[in-house]
C-alpha positions as CSV (number, residue, x, y, z in Angstrom):
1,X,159.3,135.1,97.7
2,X,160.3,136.7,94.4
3,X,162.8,133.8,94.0
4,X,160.4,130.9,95.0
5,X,158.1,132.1,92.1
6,X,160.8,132.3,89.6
7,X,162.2,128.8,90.5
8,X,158.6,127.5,90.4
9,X,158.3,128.8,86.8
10,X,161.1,127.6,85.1
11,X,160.3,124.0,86.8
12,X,156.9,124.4,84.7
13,X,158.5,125.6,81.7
14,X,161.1,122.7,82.2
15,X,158.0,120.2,82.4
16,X,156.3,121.8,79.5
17,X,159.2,121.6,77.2
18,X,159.8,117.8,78.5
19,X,156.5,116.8,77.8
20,X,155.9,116.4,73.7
21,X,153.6,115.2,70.8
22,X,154.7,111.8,70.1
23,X,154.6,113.0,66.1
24,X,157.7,115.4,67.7
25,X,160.1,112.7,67.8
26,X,158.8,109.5,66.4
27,X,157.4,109.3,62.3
28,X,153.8,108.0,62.2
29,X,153.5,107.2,58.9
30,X,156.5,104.6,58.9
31,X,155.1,101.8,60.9
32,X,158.0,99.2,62.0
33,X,157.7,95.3,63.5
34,X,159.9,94.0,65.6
35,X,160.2,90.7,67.2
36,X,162.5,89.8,70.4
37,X,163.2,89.2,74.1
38,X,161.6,91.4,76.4
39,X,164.3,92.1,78.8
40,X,162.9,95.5,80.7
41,X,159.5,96.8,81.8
42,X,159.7,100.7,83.2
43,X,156.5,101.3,84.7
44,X,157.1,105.3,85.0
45,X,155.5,108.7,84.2
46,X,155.4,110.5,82.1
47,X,155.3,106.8,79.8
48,X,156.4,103.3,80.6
49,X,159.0,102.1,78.4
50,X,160.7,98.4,77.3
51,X,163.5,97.1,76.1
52,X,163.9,94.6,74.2
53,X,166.9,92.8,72.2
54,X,166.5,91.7,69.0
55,X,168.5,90.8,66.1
56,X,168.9,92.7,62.9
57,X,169.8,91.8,59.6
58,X,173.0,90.9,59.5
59,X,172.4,89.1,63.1
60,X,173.2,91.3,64.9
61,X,171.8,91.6,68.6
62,X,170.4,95.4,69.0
63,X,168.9,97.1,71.9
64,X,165.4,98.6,71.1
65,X,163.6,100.7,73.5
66,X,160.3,101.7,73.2
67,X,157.9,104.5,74.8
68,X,154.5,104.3,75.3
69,X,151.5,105.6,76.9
70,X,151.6,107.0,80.2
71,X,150.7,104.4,83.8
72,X,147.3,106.3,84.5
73,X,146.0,105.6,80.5
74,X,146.8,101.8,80.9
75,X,145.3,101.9,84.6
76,X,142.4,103.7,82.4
77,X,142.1,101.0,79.9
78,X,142.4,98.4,82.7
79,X,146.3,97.2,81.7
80,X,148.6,96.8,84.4
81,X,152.2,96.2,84.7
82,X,151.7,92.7,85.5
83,X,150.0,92.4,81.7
84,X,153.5,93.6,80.2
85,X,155.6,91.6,82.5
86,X,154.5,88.2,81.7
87,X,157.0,88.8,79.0
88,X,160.1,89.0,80.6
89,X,162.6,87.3,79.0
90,X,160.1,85.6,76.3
91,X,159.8,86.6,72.6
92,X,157.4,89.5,72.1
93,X,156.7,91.5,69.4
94,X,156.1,94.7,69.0
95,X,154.3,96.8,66.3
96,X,155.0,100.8,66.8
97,X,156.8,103.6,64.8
98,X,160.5,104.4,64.7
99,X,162.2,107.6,65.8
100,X,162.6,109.9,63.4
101,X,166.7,110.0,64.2
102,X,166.5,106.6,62.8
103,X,168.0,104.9,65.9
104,X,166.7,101.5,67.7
105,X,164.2,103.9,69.6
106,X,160.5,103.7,69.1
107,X,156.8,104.2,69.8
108,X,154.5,101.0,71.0
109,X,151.3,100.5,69.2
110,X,151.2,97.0,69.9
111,X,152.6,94.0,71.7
112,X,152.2,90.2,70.9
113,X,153.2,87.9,73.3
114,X,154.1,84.0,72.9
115,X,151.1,82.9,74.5
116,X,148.7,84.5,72.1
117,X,147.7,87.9,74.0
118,X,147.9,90.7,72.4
119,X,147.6,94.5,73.4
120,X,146.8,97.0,71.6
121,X,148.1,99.8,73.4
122,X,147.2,103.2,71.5
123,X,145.1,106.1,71.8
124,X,142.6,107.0,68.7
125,X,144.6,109.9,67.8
126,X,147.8,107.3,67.1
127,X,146.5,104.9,64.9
């Protein structure tokens, strides 16, 4: 018994620790665009994610991924994963904040797709 409680507490610390303030990992005062092909759609707790490739300066095709809100919150807000992946494989673009590491990893605010739609996808404490 001793040992089930003990396993069942570090699982909840684990989960804890997992679980962060997006001002944690991602700078909210540096607010990016970025405009490419929507190539993935990860409908998954604790946040859906995308991918998307776009080209930087020089050309160059990058990989960005970026986190967002948890399912339940869009469910919430009355977005579902349908609404995100009308994009697949058209130009999108999104409006978020960078990692603070500086790499092609980042925090939705917003998405704009080709035909016009946009979602704003943020809680009032991020914007």
């Amino acid at each position: 018994m001793k040992l089930r409680f003990l396993v069942t507490m570090a699982l909840v610390a684990a989960a804890l620790f997992a679980h962060h303030s997006t001002s944690a990992e991602f700078d909210m005062t540096k607010r990016i665009s970025i405009t490419g092909t929507l190539t993935k759609v990860d409908w998954i707790n604790p946040h859906i994610a995308i991918q998307m490739e776009a080209k930087d300066e020089s050309g160059k095709v990058q990989t960005w991924t970026f986190q967002s809100n948890p399912p339940a919150w869009y469910k919430r807000v009355g977005i579902g994963r349908a609404d995100l992946a009308k994009g697949m494989g058209q130009t999108v673009t999104v409006g978020g904040v960078r990692a603070k590491d500086g790499s092609t990893f980042g925090y939705m605010l917003k998405i704009s797709f080709a035909d016009g739609t946009v979602l704003e996808v943020t809680t009032p404490d991020q914007k």
